[in-house]
C-alpha positions in Angstrom: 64.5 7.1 79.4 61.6 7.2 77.1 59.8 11.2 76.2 57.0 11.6 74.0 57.1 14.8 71.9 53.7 15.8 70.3 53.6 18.3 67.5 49.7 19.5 67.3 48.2 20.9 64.6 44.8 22.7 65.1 44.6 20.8 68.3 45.3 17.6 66.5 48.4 15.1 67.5 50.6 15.0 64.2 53.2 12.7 65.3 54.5 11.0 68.4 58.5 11.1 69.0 60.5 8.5 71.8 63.7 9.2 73.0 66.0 6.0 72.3 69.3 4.7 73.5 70.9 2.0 71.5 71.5 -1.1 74.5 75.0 -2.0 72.5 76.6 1.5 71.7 74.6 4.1 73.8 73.9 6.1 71.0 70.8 8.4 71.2 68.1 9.1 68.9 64.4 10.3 68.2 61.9 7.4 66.6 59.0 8.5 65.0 55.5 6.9 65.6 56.2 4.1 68.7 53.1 4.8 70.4 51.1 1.6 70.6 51.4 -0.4 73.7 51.8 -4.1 73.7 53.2 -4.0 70.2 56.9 -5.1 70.0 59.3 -3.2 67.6 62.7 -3.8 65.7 65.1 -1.2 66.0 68.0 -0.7 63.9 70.7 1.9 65.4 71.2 3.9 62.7 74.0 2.1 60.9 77.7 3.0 60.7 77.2 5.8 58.6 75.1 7.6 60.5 76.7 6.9 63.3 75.0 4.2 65.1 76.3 0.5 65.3 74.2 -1.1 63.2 72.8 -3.8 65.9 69.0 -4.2 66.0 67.7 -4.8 69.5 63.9 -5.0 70.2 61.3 -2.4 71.9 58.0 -3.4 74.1 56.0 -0.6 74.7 54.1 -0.5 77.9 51.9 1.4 79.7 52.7 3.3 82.9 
């Protein structure tokens, strides 16, 4: 599920993208800057008017 988009700039890594599903409505979305492992992140799907459900659900990044 997850893809890591990298923009570069002059060689240099400008910003790190994951592909998310929301757990509750299965809506899909790119967050910005989840790259360090260990850390544990809120998530908020979008909210109703963007479309999303509004539930927050959390995110542990590991390393494969």
């Amino acid at each position: 599920m997850k893809e890591v988009y990298r923009i570069y700039e002059d060689t240099a890594t400008v910003n790190y993208t994951t592909k998310m599903e929301c757990p509750y409505c299965h809506r899909e979305w790119l967050e910005e800057d989840i790259y360090n492992y260990g850390k544990t992140y809120v998530i908020t799907c979008g909210g109703k008017h963007r479309g999303g459900c509004g539930e927050q659900f959390e995110l542990t990044t590991i390393q494969s």
